[in-house]
FIDREN-536270 format. One line per field, with one value per residue (C-alpha): residue number from 1; x, y, z. Coordinates in steps of 0.05 Angstrom, whole numbers, plus 5000, padded with zeros to 4 digits. Each point is the difference from the previous one (the first is absolute). Layout:
N
k <- [NUM/...]
xx <- [X/...]
yy <- [Y/...]
zz <- [Z/...]
***
This chain:
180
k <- [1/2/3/4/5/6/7/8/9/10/11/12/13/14/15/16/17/18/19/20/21/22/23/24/25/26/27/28/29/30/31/32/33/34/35/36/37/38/39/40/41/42/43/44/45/46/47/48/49/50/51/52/53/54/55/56/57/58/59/60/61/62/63/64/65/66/67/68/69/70/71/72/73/74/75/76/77/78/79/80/81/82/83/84/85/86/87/88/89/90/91/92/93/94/95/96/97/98/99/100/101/102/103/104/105/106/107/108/109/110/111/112/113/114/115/116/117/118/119/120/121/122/123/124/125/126/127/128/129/130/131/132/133/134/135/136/137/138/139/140/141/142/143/144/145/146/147/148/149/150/151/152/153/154/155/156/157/158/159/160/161/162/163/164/165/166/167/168/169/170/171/172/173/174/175/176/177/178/179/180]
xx <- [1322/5056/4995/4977/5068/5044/5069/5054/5059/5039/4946/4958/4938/4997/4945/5017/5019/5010/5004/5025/4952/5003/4924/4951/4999/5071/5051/5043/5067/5019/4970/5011/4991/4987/4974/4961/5055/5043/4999/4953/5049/5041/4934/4973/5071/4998/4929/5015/5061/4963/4941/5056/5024/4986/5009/4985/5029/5064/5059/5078/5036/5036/5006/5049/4943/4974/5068/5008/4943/5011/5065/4981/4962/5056/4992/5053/5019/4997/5083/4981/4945/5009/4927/4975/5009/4960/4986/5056/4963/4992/4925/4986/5028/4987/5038/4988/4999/4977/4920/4957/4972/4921/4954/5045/4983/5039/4984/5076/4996/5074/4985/4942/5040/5013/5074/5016/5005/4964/5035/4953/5001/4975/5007/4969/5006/5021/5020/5019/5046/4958/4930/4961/4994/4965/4973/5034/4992/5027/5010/5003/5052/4969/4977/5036/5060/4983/4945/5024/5049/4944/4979/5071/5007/4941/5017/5067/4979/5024/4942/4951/4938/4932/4986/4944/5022/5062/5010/5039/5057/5017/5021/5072/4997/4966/5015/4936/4988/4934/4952/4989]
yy <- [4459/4962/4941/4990/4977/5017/4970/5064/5005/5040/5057/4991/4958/4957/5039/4946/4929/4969/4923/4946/4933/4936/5006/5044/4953/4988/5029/5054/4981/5076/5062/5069/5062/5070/5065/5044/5053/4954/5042/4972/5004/4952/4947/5017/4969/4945/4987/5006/4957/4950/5001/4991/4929/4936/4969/5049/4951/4980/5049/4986/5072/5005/5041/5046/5023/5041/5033/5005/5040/5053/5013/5014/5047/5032/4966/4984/4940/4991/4987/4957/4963/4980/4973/5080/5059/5078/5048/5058/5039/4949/4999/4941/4929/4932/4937/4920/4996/4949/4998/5007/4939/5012/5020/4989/4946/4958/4927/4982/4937/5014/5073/4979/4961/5034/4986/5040/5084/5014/5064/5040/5059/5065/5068/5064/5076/5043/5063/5026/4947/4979/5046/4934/4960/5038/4930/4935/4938/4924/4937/4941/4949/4973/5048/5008/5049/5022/5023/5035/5026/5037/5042/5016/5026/5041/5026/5018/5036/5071/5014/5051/4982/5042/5012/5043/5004/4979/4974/5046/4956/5001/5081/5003/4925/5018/5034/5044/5011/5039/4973/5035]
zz <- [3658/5049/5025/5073/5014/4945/4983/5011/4963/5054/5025/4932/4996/4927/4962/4931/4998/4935/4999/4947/5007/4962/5001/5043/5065/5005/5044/4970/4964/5020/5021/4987/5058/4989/5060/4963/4994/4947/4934/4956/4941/5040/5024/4917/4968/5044/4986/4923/5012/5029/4940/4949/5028/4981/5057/5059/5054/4979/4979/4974/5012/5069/5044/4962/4956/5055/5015/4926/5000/5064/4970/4934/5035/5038/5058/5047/5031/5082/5018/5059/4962/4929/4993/5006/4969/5015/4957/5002/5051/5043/5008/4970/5010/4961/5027/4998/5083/5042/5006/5057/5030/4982/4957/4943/4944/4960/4972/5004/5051/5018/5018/5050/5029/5077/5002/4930/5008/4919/4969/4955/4977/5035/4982/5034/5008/5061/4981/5062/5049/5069/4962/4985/4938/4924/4983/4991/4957/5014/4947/5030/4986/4938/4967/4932/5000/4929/5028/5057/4945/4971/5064/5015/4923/5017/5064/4976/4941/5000/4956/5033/5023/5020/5064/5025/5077/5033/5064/5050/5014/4933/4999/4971/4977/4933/4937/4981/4924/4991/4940/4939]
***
């Protein structure tokens, strides 16, 4: 079930949110967005990421880590913007952008701040150009590149995956294998 009046990232309502706190009642140090169309291997090795820290709030690796990641995947870099990079076929994009105004958390005092445009990361699918966004997922400027590391590993994984229907838009975008 939505929310009454969801958050969107682009034309996709936030179906998950997954906060850091330093204790139940506290503001979130960062937050995590997800539509419901984000492949769950992707959300499942940032959750299992996030269950193997220490300290879920705070994170050393840069930026690089995620870009690390996408390529090691094959993905390619954007020429005009060197913070994002799309999968070869150019369905999918993941770059550290500029993020929207509301509805997005983050305990950083110097991100809330109204003067300072936060970059986080956001990554999301649209296999075919001007035919509406798959599903879509946002990080907001906190949240712990090593983290976002992990669901850029995932989603970059040439490793097949099972899939029972697929969406229309996605005809020619996909490699098929059939099961055994």
């Amino acid at each position: 079930m939505l929310a009454d009046e969801p958050i969107l990232l682009g034309d996709q309502p936030v179906a998950w949110t997954v906060s850091a706190r330093a204790t139940p009642a506290s503001l979130p140090q960062w937050s995590a967005y997800f539509s419901a169309g984000t492949p769950p291997e992707a959300v499942t090795d940032f959750l299992l990421a996030l269950e193997d820290r220490r300290d879920p709030a705070h994170g050393y690796a840069g930026p690089q880590a995620v870009l690390d990641a996408l390529a090691d995947g094959g993905w390619i870099r954007d020429i005009d913007t060197p913070t994002a990079m799309s999968d070869p076929r150019l369905a999918a994009t993941m770059a550290l952008n500029a993020l929207p105004d509301e509805g997005i958390h983050d305990g950083d005092p110097l991100v809330l701040h109204p003067e300072v445009e936060a970059a986080g990361w956001q990554a999301w699918c649209e296999p075919r150009m001007g035919g509406g966004l798959l599903w879509a997922a946002m990080f907001s400027a906190s949240t712990p590149h090593d983290l976002v590391a992990a669901f850029a590993a995932s989603l970059a994984s040439p490793a097949p995956v099972l899939r029972h229907t697929l969406p229309e838009s996605s005809e020619g975008q996909l490699t098929v294998q059939p099961t055994v």
